[in-house]
Phi, psi and omega in degrees: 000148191262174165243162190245122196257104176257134193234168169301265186308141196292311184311320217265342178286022162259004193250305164269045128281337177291294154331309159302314167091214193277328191265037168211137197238133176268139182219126188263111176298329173080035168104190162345168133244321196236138181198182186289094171320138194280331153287002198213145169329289180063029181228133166286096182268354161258025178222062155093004172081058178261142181273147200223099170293152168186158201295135229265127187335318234220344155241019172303340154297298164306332161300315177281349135323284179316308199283315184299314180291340187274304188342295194298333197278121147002300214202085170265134178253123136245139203246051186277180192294183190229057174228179195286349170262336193291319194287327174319285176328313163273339153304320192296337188260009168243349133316283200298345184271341212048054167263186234200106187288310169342305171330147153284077179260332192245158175239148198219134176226128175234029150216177177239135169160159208338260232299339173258359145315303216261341177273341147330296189271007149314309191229050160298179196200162176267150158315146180264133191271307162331294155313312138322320187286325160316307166291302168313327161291330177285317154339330190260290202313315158326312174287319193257355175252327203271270144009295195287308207252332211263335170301310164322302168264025179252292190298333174297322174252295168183155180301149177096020199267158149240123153238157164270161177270298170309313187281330164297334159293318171291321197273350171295311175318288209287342166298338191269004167230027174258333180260329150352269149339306173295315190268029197263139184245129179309141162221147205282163170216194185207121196250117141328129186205135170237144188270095184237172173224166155260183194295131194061032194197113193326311212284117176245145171204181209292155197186094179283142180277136170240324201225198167185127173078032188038023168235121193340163177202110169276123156254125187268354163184190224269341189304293164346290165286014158275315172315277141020292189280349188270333159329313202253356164317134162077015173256152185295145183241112170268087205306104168302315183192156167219157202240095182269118158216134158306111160240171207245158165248107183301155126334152156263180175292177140315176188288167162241185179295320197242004150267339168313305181319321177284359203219352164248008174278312169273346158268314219250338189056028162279139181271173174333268188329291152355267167306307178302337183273311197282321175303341183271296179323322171282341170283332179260006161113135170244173176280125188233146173293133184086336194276302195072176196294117214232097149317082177295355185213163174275183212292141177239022177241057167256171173208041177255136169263006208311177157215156184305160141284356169312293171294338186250010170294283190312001199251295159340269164341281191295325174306285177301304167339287201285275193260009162137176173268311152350313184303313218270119196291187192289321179228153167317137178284117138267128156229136183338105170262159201307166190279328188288318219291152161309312203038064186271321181213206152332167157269165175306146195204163167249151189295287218252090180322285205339304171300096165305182141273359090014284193321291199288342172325087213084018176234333165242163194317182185283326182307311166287340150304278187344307178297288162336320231247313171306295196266058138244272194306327181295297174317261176338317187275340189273344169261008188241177198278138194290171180274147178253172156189151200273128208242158136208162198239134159223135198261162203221094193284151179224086181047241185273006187239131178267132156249159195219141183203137196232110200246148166227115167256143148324104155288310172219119176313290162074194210306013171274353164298319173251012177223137146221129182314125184297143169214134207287141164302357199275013230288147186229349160291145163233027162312302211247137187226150187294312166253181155192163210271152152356030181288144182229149175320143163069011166301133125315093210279152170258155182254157159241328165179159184250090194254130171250133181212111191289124163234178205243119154304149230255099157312162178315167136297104194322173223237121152262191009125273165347270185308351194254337164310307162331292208265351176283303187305305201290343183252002162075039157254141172108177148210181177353268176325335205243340205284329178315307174303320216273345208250337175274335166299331166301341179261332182265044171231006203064008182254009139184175185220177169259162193228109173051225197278322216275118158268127177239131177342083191288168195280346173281351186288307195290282196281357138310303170302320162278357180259008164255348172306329197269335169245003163227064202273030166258327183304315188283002219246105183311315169345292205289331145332281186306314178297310204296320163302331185284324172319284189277019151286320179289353185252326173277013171242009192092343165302307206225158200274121173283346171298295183305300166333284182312320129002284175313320208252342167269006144326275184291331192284299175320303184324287182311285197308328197298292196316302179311293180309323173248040139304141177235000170329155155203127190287162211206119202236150189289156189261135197241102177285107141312172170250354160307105181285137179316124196256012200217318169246006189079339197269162187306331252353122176284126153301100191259149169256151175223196176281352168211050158112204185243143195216151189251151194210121168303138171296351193266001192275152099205355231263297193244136169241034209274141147206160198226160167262143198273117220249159170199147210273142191234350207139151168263153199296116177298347195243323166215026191073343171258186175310135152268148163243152152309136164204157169244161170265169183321299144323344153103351177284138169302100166233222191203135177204151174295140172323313178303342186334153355261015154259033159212136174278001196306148182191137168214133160300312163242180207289139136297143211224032163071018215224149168248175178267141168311350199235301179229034173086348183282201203244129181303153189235173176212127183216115209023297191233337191272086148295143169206157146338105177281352172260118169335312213251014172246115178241064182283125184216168168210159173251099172320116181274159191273163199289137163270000000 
């Protein structure tokens, strides 16, 4: 009899199969089995808030898999993933199996390969229930804020509304730094630059006015910088004092979860969705020649910098071989992981130095190179020795005014040989240059010119996809795992979009957000959020009781739903006029939300009750030319049809793509990933290869 290891994700069990071999068979759940039903509350609010699972509509075939193979097996492991839901996950499959959590059933890995496979299966351990109790309060909590509160602001705003607990404080950011933006009034400044050389000598170079009388100076307007010019005319530009130093540039950490997100948005321009697809392919294995499927990165839902000592031997090791002993310090770089953090398990890393990103280059799509390629360098450069470089500062008097100009050369490259740190283009200076020339105190400068450039200060910048992962991490909503669902669920709910990479506020955005800051202002208050992580941090360790935390936070929470509900408030939304005319009454037609979306309704009701579904031209008709439009049908499903109706029939259930088919002329459909044929009895498909 074999023993049997059920992992989550589907990709990687061909990879820890390799690794196991024949006396072991791997089985993949494909995500949850047991979970909260989606029609119902499904919390005991009169028994401790317990939550009441049951198996999920759509894996019940796999479950009856999973139980005929654990029958046969020998020995069952489970090996879910090696976080507070992997753990979750493996209590629920030790439930449906009647296994005995106490028992040494799970197993834990934060890489996939022989050697963390096979000391995994060293030690197995009983579940951890603390973690467990933990997934389940965010679960509960989550459920009951999201249940509770969404019903609310749907009668309030319009139907079909959601809120979150993580998600609604983030869309709380980003509104709040959109009005930001709006109310920020520019103030004018004048940035000075003097053009110098030394005497007999060509090489010119940059000099900023910063102080006057030695206390800092801002100019602030044109009157300003005429004085300024007229003060340093005809003066002598005298080097007052230089400032000689090594100065040094650390290493960074490894990658974490968000910050890797952040560094591929701003090195790679990959969005969120992107970097999450491709980092998981590379943590559950691409295919290598000789190799066959090959896990290439460590676990990619951390907020740990740890890296093993294991690794940083082996790190040690491939550095001095490959660039000298010089790279390598003296003692291993540590570094501090944040205090909020888990730290359950590594940081991103790559397993095997030997696979460069050389290696892999052309053997998988680009995005996972790119990415590989990102965490390979990054990693390598957090075990080497910092870069030095010889700094200077020299400040340079016009009478009463100081200009200041500053250069940096490379002494040692030391980790910028295989990194180099992303830097915003926004840069507003022309102090500081790479070289500068040979100066000594009480030197005479020749001036050439004096260039003035009148500038504005800058409102904040909207928050992209990066940043705004940043700033969730940095104020502790969220974890990892989570930032990707909470920022993508605001746009496909509409309550904001994107202007290029910069996400903003859509205006159902704006009133959704105040009206729940205004009946839920704890829900809203990012602090009490942030405690609340800290909390069910505090569960996974055994501090705290998770019945009682929920217990705690619906005391006050009830209140806020009693007060809301029985608010007769209703937000009142500007009415959105169309150009579709009323065919019964002449009148302009309104845009309306209903119960399955937005419908065009004459202004006139109750008078007039005409309504349409609101149409948008997608392609043209393979059958007669004319528009096809977007409509939804009564049931709220989308589907595509011709304009000519009803003497032309055309209809799809999926978008037309404006493209005909190469095999008989009709017109291509698109479904996710999928083109295809719109004639039945045609079985022409194609697969979107993915974006580099």
């Amino acid at each position: 009899m074999s023993k049997l290891v059920v992992i989550e994700g589907i990709g990687k069990r061909e990879t820890i199969q390799k690794y196991l071999g024949s006396d072991y068979e791997v089985f993949a759940t494909k995500g949850h089995v047991r979970d909260l039903p989606v029609k119902s509350l499904a919390i005991d609010m009169e028994n401790h808030f317990e939550p009441k699972y049951e198996l999920m509509p759509d894996k019940k075939t796999i479950v009856a898999n999973l139980k005929e193979k654990a029958k046969k097996s020998e020995k069952v492991y489970l090996a879910t993933d090696p976080d507070r839901e992997g753990e979750a996950i493996s209590w629920h499959i030790a439930h449906i199996l009647g296994l005995n959590n106490s028992d040494n059933i799970r197993i834990e890995f934060n890489e996939i390969s022989k050697n963390a496979i096979t000391k995994a299966l060293e030690k197995p351990r009983a579940i951890d229930i603390n973690l467990v109790d933990a997934q389940q309060a965010r679960r509960v909590l989550d459920r009951l804020v999201g249940y509770k509160v969404s019903p609310i602001i749907s009668k309030k705003i319009q139907p079909k509304l959601s809120a979150g607990r993580v998600q609604s404080v983030t869309l709380e950011l980003v509104v709040d730094r959109e009005r930001e933006i709006q109310n920020f009034k520019p103030e004018e400044y004048w940035q000075i630059v003097a053009k110098l050389s030394k005497q007999n000598d060509s090489t010119i170079f940059n000099a900023t006015l910063t102080n006057k009388d030695g206390k800092k100076i801002k100019v602030e307007s044109e009157k300003q910088k005429d004085e300024v010019l007229d003060a340093i005319k005809g003066k002598d530009f005298k080097v007052s004092a230089i400032k000689r130093s090594i100065t040094k540039s650390n290493p960074p950490a490894p990658y974490i979860t968000s910050t890797m997100q952040q560094d591929a948005l701003n090195k790679l321009n990959m969005s969120l969705k992107q970097t999450s697809s491709a980092a998981q392919n590379l943590y559950e294995g691409v295919e290598i020649k000789g190799e066959g499927k090959t896990a290439l990165i460590t676990y990619i839902r951390t907020d740990s910098v740890r890296v093993s000592p294991q690794m940083q031997e082996i790190a040690k090791t491939f550095i001095t071989e490959k660039y000298g002993k010089n790279y390598v310090p003296e003692k291993p770089n540590i570094f501090k992981t944040k205090q909020s953090a888990q730290d359950a398990h590594e940081a991103i890393r790559p397993i095997h130095l030997e696979i460069t990103p050389e290696v892999v280059k052309g053997q998988v799509e680009n995005n996972l190179y790119k990415l590989y390629k990102l965490i390979y360098e990054r990693f390598l450069a957090s075990q080497m020795v910092p870069a030095t470089y010889n700094s200077v500062s020299i400040d340079i008097d016009a009478g009463a005014y100081t200009f200041k100009a500053s250069g940096r050369t490379p002494i040692f490259d030391g980790y910028t040989k295989v990194y180099q740190e992303y830097q915003s283009k926004e840069k507003d200076d022309e102090t500081e240059q790479k070289l500068l020339p040979e100066l000594t105190e009480g030197e005479i400068l020749n001036c050439h010119e004096i260039k003035t450039e009148q500038k504005f200060t800058k409102p904040p910048a909207r928050y992209t996809e990066a940043s705004l992962v940043k700033v969730m991490e940095e104020k502790g909503i969220g974890r990892p795992a989570t930032y990707v669902p909470t920022i993508t669920t605001l746009e496909r709910r509409e309550y904001t979009e994107k202007d290029g990479k910069q996400i903003k506020p859509t205006e159902l955005g704006f009133v959704v957000c105040d009206t729940l800051k205004k009946h839920f202002p704890d829900i809203m208050d990012i602090t009490f959020t942030a405690k609340m992580e800290d909390t069910l941090d505090e569960i996974s360790t055994g501090k705290e009781e998770w019945h009682k935390v929920i217990e705690d936070f619906y005391k006050d929470f009830k209140i806020e739903l009693e007060k809301a509900s029985g608010s007769k408030d209703k937000v009142e939304r500007p009415v959105e006029v169309s150009d579709v005319v009323c065919d019964k009454c002449g009148a302009k037609m309104v845009v309306r939300v209903g119960q399955y979306g937005k419908f065009l309704a004459c202004p006139n009701f109750p008078n007039c009750k005409n309504i349409k579904s609101i149409e948008i031209k997608v392609g043209v008709c393979p059958k007669c030319h004319k528009d096809i439009l977007e409509k939804t049908s009564h049931a709220g499903k989308k589907f595509y049809g011709c304009s000519g109706y009803p003497d032309c029939d055309f209809v799809a259930w999926d978008k037309p793509t404006n493209r005909t088919c190469p095999k008989c002329n009709d017109i291509l459909l698109k479904k996710g990933g999928r083109t295809y044929c719109h004639n039945q009895s045609c079985d022409y498909y194609e697969y979107e290869k993915k974006a580099e």
